[in-house]
C-alpha positions in Angstrom: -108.7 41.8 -23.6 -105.0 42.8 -23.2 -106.3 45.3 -20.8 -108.2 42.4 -18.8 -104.9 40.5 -18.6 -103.0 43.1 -17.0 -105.3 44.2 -14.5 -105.4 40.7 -13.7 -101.3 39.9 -13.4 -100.9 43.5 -11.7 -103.9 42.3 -8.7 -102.1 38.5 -8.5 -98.6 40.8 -8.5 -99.9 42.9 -5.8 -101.6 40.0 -3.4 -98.4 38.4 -3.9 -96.7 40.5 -2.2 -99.0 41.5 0.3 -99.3 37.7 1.6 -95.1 38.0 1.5 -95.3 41.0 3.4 -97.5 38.8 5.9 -95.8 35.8 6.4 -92.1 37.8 7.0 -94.1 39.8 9.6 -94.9 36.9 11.0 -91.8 35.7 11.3 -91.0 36.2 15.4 -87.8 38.6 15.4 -85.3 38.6 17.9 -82.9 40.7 16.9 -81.2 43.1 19.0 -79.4 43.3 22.1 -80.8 41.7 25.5 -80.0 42.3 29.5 -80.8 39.2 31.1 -83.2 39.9 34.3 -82.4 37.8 37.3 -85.8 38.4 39.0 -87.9 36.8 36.7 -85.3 33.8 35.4 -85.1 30.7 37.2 -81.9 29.0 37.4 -81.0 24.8 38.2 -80.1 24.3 41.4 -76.0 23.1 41.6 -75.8 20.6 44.1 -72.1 20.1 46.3 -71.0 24.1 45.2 -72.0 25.7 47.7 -75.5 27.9 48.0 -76.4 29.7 45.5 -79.1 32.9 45.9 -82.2 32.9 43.4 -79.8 35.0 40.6 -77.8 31.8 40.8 -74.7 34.1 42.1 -72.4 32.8 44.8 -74.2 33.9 48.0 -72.3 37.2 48.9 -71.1 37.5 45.1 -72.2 40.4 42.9 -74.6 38.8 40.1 -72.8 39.0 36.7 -74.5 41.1 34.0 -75.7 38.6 31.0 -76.1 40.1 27.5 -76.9 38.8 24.7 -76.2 40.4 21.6 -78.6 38.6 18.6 -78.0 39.2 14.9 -81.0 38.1 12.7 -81.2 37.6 8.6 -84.1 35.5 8.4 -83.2 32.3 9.4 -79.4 33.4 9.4 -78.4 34.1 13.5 -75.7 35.0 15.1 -75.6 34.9 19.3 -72.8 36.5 21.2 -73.4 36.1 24.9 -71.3 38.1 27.3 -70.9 37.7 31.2 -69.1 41.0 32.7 -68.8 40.9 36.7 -65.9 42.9 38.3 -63.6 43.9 35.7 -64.0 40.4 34.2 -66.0 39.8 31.3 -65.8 36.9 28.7 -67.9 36.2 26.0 -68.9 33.1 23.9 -70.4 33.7 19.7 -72.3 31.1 18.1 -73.7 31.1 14.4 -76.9 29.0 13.3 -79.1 28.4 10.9 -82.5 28.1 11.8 -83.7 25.6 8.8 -83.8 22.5 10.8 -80.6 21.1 9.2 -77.9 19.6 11.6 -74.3 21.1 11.4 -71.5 19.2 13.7 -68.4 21.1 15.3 -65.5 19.7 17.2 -64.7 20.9 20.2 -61.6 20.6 22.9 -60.9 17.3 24.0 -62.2 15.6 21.4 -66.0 16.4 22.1 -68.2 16.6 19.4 -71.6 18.9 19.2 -74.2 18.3 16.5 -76.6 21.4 16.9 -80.3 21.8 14.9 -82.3 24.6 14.9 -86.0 25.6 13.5 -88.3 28.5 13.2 -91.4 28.1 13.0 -94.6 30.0 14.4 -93.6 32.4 17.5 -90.6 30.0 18.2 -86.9 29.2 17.8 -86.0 25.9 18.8 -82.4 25.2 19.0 -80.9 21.5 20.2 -77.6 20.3 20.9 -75.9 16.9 21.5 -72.5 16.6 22.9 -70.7 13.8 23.2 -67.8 13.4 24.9 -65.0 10.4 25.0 -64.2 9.1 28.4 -61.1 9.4 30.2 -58.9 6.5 29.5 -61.1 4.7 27.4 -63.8 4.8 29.6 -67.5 5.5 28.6 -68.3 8.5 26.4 -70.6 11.2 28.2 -73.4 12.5 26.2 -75.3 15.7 27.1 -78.1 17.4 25.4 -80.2 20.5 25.8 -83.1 22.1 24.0 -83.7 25.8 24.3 -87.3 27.3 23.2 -86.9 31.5 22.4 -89.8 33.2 22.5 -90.5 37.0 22.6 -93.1 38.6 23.9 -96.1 40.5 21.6 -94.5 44.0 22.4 -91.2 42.8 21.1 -89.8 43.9 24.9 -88.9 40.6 26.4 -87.2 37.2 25.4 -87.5 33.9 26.8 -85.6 31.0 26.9 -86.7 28.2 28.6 -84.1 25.4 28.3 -83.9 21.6 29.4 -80.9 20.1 29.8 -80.2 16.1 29.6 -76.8 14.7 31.3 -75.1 11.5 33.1 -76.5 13.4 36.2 -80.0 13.5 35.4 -82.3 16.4 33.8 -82.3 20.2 34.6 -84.4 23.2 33.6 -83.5 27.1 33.7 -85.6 29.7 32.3 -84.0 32.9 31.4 -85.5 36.1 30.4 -83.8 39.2 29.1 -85.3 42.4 28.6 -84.5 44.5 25.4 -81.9 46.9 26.2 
């Protein structure tokens, strides 16, 4: 009988971690470092600055080179996103959790950003709401966007495909980066 019971609690032991295995796999990873791909992106169109080409570079200008540098723990990510054209290059880190809770920063000017962010299926979905207080006492702006990352079954390309809400109506962009 003590034999029985083992065999049984070693099989439940091992399917255990065989269906653990499963769902982390299917966790969608996105992890690594990404070259964003003009070609394939589409970029909002920005109205009264002048004409932009389909890499949404300054006719004439040298499109920048976008990377994104993505650090994954499970639902732990950290996103540095760097812009290098010319000698110039500047770069902008954010840190999320992707467990749906809501986490507030404070930003210049007295803006205030409440980002959110889940996993789930093949997906991250990240949204942000800033609000910011108007000049002199004037109305607050608010802008929002929500970004949907997916990769692609070969683990080669990421998307983003983002909307974007504002006091000047709604825009889309859809970016994809290639793994580098």
């Amino acid at each position: 009988m003590t034999y029985v019971k083992r065999t049984i609690g070693l099989v439940t032991a091992v399917l255990a971690l065989a269906v653990t295995a499963l769902a982390v796999q299917a966790q969608p990873q996105f992890g690594g470092t990404w070259t964003l791909d003009p070609s394939q992106s589409q970029f909002p169109a920005h109205e009264g600055r002048g004409h932009k080409g389909p890499d949404g570079a300054q006719q004439g200008q040298t499109p920048p080179v976008v990377k994104l540098v993505v650090e994954q723990n499970g639902a732990n990510f950290k996103v540095t996103r760097s812009m290098a054209r010319d000698n110039r290059e500047r770069s902008y880190t954010q840190s999320f959790v992707a467990d749906g809770s809501e986490r507030t920063d404070q930003g210049h000017r007295g803006s205030n950003t409440v980002t959110k962010a889940t996993l789930g299926g093949d997906r991250l979905v990240t949204t942000s709401t800033t609000t910011m207080p108007g000049k002199d006492g004037g109305e607050a702006k608010t802008f929002s966007r929500q970004s949907t990352w997916t990769v692609s079954p070969d683990g080669r390309m990421l998307t983003i495909d983002t909307v974007m809400h504002g006091p000047r109506g709604d825009k889309t962009m859809k970016t994809v980066y290639l793994k580098s």
